[in-house]
C-alpha positions in Angstrom: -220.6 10.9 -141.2 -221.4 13.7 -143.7 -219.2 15.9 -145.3 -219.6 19.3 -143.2 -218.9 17.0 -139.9 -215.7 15.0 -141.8 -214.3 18.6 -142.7 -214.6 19.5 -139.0 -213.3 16.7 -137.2 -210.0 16.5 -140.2 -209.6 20.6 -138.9 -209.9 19.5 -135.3 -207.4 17.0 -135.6 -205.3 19.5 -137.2 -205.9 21.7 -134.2 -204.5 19.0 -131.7 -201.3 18.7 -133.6 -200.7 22.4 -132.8 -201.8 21.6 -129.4 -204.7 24.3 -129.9 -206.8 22.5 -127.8 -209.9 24.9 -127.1 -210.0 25.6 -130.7 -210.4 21.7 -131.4 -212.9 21.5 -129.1 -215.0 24.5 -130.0 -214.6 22.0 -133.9 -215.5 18.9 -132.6 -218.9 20.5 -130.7 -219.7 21.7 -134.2 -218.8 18.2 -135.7 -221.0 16.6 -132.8 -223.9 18.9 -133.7 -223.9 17.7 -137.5 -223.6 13.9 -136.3 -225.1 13.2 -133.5 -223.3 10.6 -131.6 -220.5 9.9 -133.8 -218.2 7.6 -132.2 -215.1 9.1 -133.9 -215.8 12.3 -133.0 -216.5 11.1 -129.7 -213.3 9.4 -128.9 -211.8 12.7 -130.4 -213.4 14.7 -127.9 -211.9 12.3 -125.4 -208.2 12.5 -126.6 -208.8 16.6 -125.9 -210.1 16.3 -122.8 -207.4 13.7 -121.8 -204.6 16.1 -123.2 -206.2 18.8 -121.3 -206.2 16.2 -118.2 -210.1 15.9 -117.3 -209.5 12.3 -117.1 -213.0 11.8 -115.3 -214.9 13.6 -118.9 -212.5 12.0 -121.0 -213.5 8.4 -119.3 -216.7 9.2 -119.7 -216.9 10.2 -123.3 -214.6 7.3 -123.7 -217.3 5.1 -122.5 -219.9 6.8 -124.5 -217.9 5.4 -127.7 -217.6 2.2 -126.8 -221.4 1.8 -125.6 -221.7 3.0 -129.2 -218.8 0.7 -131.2 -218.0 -2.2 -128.6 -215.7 -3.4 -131.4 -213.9 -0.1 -131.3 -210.1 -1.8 -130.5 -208.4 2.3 -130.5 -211.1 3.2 -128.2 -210.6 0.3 -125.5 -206.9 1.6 -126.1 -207.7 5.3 -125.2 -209.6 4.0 -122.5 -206.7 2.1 -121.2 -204.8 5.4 -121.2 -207.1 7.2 -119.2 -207.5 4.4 -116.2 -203.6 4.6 -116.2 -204.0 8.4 -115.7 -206.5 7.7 -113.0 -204.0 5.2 -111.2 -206.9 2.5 -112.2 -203.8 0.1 -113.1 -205.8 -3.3 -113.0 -208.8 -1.6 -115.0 -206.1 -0.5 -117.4 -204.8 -3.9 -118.1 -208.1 -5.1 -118.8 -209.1 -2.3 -121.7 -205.8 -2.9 -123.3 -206.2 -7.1 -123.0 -210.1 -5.9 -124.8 -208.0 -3.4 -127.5 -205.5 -6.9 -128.2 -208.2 -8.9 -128.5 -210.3 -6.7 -131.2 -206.8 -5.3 -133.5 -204.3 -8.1 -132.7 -201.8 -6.0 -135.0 -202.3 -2.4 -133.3 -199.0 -2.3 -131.6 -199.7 0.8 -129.7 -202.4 -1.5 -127.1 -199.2 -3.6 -126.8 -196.7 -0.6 -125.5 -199.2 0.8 -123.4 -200.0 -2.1 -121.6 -196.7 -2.5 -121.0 -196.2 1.2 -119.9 -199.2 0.3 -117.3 -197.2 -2.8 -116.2 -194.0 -0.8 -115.5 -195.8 1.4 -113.5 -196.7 -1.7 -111.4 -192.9 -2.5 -111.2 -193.7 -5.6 -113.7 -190.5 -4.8 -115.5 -189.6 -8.5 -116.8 -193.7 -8.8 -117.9 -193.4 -4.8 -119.5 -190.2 -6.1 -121.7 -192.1 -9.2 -123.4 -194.9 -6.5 -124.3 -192.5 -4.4 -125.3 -190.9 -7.4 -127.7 -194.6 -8.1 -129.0 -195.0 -4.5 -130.0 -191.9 -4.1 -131.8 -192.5 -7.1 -133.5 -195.5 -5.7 -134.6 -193.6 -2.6 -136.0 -190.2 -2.8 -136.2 -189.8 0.9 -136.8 -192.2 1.8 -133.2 -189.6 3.9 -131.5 -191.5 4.9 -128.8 -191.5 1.2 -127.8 -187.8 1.3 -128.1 -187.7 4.2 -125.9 -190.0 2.5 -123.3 -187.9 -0.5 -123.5 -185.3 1.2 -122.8 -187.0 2.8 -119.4 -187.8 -0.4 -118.4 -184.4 -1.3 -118.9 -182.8 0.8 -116.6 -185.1 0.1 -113.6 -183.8 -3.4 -114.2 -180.9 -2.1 -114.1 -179.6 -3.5 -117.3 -177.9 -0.5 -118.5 -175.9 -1.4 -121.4 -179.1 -3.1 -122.8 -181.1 0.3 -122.4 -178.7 2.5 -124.2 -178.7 -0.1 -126.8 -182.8 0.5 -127.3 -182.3 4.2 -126.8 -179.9 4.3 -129.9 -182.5 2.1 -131.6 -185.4 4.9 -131.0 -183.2 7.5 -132.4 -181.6 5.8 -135.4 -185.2 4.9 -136.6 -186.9 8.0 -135.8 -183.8 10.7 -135.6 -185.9 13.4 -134.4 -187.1 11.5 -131.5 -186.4 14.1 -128.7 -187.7 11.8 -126.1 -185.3 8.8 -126.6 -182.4 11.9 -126.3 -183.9 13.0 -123.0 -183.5 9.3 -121.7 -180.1 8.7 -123.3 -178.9 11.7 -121.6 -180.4 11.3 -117.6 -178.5 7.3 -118.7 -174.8 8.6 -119.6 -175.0 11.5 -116.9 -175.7 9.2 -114.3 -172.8 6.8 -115.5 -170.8 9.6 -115.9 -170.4 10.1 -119.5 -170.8 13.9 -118.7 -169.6 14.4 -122.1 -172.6 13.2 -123.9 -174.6 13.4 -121.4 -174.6 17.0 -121.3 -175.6 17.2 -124.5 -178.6 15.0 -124.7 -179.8 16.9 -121.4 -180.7 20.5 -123.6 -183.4 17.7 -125.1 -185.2 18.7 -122.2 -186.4 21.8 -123.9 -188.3 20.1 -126.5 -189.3 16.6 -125.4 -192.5 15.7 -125.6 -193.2 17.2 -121.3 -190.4 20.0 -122.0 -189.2 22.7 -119.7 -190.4 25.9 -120.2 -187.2 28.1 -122.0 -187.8 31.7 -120.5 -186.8 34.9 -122.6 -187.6 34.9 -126.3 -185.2 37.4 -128.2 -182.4 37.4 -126.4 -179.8 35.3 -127.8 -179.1 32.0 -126.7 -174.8 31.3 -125.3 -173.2 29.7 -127.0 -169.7 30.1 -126.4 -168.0 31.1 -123.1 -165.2 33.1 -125.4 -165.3 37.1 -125.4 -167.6 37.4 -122.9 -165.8 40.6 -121.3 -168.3 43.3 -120.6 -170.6 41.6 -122.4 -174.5 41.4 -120.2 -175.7 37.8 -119.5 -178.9 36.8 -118.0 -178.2 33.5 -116.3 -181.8 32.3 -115.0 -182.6 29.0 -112.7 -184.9 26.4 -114.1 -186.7 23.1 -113.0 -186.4 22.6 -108.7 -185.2 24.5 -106.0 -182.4 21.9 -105.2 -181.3 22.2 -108.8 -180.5 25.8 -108.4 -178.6 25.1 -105.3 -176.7 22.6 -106.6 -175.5 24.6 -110.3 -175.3 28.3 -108.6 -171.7 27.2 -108.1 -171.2 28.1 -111.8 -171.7 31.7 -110.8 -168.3 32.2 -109.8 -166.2 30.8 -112.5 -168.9 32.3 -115.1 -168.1 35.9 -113.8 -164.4 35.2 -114.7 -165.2 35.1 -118.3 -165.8 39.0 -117.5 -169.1 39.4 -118.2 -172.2 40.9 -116.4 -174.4 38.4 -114.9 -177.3 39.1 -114.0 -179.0 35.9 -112.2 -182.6 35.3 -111.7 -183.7 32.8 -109.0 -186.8 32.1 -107.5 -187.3 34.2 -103.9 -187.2 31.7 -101.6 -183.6 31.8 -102.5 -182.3 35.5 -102.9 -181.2 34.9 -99.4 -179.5 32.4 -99.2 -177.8 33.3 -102.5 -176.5 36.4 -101.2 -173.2 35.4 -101.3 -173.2 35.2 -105.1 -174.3 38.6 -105.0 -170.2 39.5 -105.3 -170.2 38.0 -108.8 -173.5 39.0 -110.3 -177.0 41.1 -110.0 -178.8 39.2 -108.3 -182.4 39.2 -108.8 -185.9 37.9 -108.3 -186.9 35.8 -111.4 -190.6 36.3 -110.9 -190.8 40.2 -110.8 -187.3 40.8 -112.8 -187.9 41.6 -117.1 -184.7 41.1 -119.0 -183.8 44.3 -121.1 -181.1 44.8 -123.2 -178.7 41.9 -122.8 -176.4 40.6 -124.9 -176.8 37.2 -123.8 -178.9 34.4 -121.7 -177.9 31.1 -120.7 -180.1 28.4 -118.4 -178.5 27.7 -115.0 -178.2 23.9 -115.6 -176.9 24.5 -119.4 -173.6 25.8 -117.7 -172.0 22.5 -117.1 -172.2 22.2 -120.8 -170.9 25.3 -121.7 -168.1 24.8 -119.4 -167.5 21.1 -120.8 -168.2 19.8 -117.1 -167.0 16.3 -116.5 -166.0 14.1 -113.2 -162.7 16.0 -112.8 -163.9 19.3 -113.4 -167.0 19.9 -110.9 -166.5 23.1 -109.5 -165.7 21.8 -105.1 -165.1 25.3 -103.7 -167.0 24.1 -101.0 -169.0 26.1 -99.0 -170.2 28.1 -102.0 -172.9 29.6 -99.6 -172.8 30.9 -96.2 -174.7 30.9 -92.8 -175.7 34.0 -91.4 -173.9 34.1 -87.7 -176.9 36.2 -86.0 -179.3 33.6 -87.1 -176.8 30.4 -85.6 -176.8 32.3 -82.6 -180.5 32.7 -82.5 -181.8 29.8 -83.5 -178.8 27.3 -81.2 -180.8 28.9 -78.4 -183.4 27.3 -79.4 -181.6 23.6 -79.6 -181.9 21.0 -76.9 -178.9 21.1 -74.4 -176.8 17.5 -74.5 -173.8 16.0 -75.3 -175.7 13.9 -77.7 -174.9 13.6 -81.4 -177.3 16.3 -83.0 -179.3 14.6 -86.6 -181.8 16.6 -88.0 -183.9 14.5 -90.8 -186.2 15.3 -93.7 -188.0 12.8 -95.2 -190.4 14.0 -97.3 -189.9 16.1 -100.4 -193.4 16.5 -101.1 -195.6 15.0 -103.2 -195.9 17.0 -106.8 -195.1 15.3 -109.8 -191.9 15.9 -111.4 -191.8 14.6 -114.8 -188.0 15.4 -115.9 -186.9 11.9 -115.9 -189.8 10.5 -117.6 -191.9 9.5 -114.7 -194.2 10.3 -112.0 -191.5 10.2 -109.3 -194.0 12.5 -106.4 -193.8 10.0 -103.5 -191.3 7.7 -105.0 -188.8 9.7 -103.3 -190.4 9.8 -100.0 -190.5 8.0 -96.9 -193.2 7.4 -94.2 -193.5 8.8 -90.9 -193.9 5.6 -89.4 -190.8 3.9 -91.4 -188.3 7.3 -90.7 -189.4 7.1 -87.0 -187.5 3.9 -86.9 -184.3 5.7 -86.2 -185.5 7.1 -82.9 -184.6 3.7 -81.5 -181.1 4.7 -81.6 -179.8 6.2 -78.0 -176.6 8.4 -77.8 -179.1 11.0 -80.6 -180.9 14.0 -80.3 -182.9 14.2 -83.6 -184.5 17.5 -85.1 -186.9 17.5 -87.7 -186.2 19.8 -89.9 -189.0 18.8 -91.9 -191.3 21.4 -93.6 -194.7 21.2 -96.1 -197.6 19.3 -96.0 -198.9 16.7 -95.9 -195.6 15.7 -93.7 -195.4 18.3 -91.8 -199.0 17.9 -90.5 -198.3 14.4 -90.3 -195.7 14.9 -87.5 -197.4 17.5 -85.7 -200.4 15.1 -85.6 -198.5 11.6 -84.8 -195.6 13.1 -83.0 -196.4 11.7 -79.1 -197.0 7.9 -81.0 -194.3 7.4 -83.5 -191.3 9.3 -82.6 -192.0 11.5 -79.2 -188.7 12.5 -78.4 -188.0 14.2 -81.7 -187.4 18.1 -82.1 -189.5 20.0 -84.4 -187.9 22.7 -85.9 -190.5 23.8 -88.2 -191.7 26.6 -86.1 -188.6 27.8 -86.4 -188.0 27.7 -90.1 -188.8 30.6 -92.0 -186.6 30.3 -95.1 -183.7 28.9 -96.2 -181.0 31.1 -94.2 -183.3 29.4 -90.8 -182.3 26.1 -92.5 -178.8 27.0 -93.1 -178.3 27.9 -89.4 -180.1 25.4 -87.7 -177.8 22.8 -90.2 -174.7 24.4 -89.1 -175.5 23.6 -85.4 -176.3 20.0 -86.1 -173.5 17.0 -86.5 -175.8 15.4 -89.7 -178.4 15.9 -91.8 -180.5 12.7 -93.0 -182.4 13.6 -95.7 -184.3 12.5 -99.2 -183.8 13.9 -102.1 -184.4 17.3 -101.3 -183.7 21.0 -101.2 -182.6 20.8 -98.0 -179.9 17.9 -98.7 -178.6 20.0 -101.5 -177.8 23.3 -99.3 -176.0 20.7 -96.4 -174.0 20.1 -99.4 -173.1 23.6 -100.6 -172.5 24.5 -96.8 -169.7 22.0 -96.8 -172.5 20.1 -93.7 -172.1 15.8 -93.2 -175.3 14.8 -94.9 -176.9 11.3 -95.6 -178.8 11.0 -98.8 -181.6 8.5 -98.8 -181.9 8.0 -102.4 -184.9 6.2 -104.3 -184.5 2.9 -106.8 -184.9 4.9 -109.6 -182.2 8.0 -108.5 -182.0 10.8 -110.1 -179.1 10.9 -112.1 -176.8 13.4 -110.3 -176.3 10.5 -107.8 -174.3 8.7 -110.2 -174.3 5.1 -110.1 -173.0 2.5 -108.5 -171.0 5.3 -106.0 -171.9 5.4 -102.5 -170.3 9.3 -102.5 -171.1 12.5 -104.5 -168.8 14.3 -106.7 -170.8 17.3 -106.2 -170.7 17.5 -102.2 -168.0 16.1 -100.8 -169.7 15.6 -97.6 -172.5 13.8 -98.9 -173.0 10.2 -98.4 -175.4 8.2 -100.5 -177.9 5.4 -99.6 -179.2 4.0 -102.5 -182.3 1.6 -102.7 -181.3 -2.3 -103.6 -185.2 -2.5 -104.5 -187.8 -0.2 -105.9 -190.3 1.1 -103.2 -187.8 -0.5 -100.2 -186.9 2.1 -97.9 -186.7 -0.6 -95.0 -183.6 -2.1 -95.8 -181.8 1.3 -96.3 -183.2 2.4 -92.9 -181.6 -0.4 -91.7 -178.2 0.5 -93.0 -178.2 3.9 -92.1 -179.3 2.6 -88.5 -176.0 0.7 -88.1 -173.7 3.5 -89.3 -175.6 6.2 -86.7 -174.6 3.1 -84.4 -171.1 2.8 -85.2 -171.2 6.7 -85.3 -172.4 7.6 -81.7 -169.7 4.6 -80.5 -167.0 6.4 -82.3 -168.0 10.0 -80.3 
């Protein structure tokens, strides 16, 4: 490589450290055009698209590089990573078993196979990868941090906070191995750490957007009288349902909240409207306020623990013209009434580290088991695609005597009233679980392997919503056996009517 094209690909590589991506690109064409076929600035060009996620032209210019330099062990690595983007898991293995076998002592191809593995649910194969790659470099604390992950889907708890504290006491500005320390002692219910760890969120290595520059960060809940506070909702629409209930006791500290929510849920939030300005946080700029705080930061600021949840409970409200509407519209019987949501969607969420999309969903055809049950009128109360279109599409074949409400939902207050009629929700981890909750409404949580960590462990009940009851996985990817559960307490509960 000559010395114009090595100046160009060092300023590139600068570029992608400052995650200027276009402008390393724009480099590395230059670079490309001065050496012709370069395989480092090839696999460069790769890593950009990658980050940029074109995994199909990063596989290709992956490929390019290695038809170039077979003996390339980083680039069989790379490629490796982009199969795993692609969900190629078995192809995966094989470039990272290729990347081994060229650079026995590059421990990244060890973690990354293992990553690949976990993603299979290998967990007990992921950890003796792990072990090789941290033999390899005792100081690897992403290792240690994916260790850890693997860990905790094996449930081995203690063992995971054990690898977590290893990530950060070797690499102490590891935000990453924070983020997963935190979602660990929240969901054991070390609230008082575990609040802390959890503002890592704003600068791990996928962080959350924080909203608002120049307007000073709260701190401190003291002398907050008159004082104006923007209080904005972050992450999913179920978060904000769940951590509005800070409003109230934040607009006892005296100060002027002004809270911006997404507008699927100024109305349904209108009762909070009596303790703040209540506002839409897509249209809404900040101007002159003393203060801003994110939604799910409050717990911390208000040293949250187990005892302390606000349980004013309902914190939100059904709107009695819409009841009265909408139980026109429900099927007459004496019948327990369970409406049921299965599906949350399928976009990736990656705040605890993972590609959770469809982990926390359940099929059509394994939901529709319930309808076996007699003494139960169920409603579906089911919206978004692809399940909604499932439903309307398989209805007559896998569960025909089901009610579908979704003509009938509009927005959240529909779902509010339409819950208030029933005797039960059955839901996933949804928005739509959290507002039976915040109505004070019986719901059944059907809870994925991995849970989310404001499940808590180990508890069948929620802290958060009384009413709740949780049905946790006993094996990743098993929603049969819970089905089958919840299928003999809707048994014992129609006997009991």
């Amino acid at each position: 490589m000559n010395l114009a094209a090595q100046i160009l690909l060092k300023n590139a590589f600068d570029c992608i450290a400052k995650d200027k991506l276009d402008e390393s690109e724009e480099l590395l064409k230059k670079a490309l055009n001065c050496a012709p076929n370069n395989h480092d600035i090839l696999r460069c060009m790769s890593v950009v698209a990658a980050l940029k996620t074109d995994y199909a032209r990063a596989l290709s210019l992956i490929n390019q590089v290695i038809a170039i330099a077979p003996h390339d062990g980083v680039a069989h690595s790379n490629r490796g990573n982009i199969l795993q983007a692609l969900g190629q898991h078995e192809d995966a293995l094989l470039s990272f078993n290729e990347a081994i076998r060229l650079l026995p002592t590059y421990a990244e191809a060890y973690n990354n196979k293992a990553n690949v593995l976990q993603e299979l649910y290998r967990f007990e194969d992921a950890l003796v990868w792990y072990d090789k790659a941290i033999a390899i470099d005792p100081s690897y604390a992403k290792a240690y941090k994916n260790k850890g992950n693997a860990l905790e889907w094996l449930r081995r708890h203690e063992e995971a906070m054990a690898c977590f504290d290893i990530a950060t006491s070797v690499d102490p500005s590891y935000v990453d191995a924070y983020w997963q320390k935190g979602l660990s002692q929240l969901a054991s219910g070390n609230f008082q750490l575990g609040w802390q760890n959890y503002e890592a969120r704003w600068t791990k290595s996928i962080p959350v957007k924080f909203q608002h520059a120049g307007v000073a960060r709260l701190e401190s809940l003291n002398n907050l009288h008159g004082k104006k506070l923007i209080v904005w909702a972050e992450q999913g629409l179920g978060d904000s349902i769940q951590f509005c209930r800070y409003i109230k006791p934040l607009s006892q500290t005296g100060a002027q909240i002004t809270f911006l929510v997404p507008d699927q849920l100024l109305d349904i939030f209108n009762p909070l409207r009596a303790f703040c300005d209540l506002r839409s946080g897509l249209v809404y700029t900040p101007k002159d306020f003393d203060f801003q705080t994110p939604l799910m930061s409050l717990p911390l600021l208000f040293g949250t623990d187990l005892n302390t949840i606000p349980q004013e409970i309902p914190y939100l409200e059904v709107k009695e013209e819409k009841k009265k509407l909408l139980q026109k519209a429900l099927h007459p019987s004496t019948n327990l009434r369970v409406g049921v949501v299965w599906s949350g969607g399928h976009r990736p969420i990656h705040l605890d580290g993972y590609l959770e999309g469809e982990r926390r969903n359940i099929a059509l055809d394994q939901i529709a088991f319930l309808g076996d049950l007699n003494g139960i009128d169920f409603y579906s109360l089911q919206k978004g695609d692809p399940a909604e279109s499932e439903l309307a599409a398989k209805k007559k074949i896998l569960w025909p005597d089901i009610i579908n409400c979704a003509p009938l939902i509009n927005d959240f207050t529909d779902t509010a009233a339409l819950l208030d009629s029933l005797d039960l929700l059955i839901s996933v981890d949804t928005s739509t679980a959290h507002l039976a909750g915040a109505l004070g409404k019986p719901v059944w949580i059907l809870n994925r392997y991995d849970s989310c960590w404001r499940w808590l462990r180990g508890r069948d009940d929620s802290p958060w919503y009384p009413t709740a009851k949780i049905y946790h996985q006993m094996k990743a990817a098993d929603w049969t056996e819970v089905i089958e559960r919840v299928k003999v307490d809707l048994a014992k509960l129609v006997e009991s009517r």
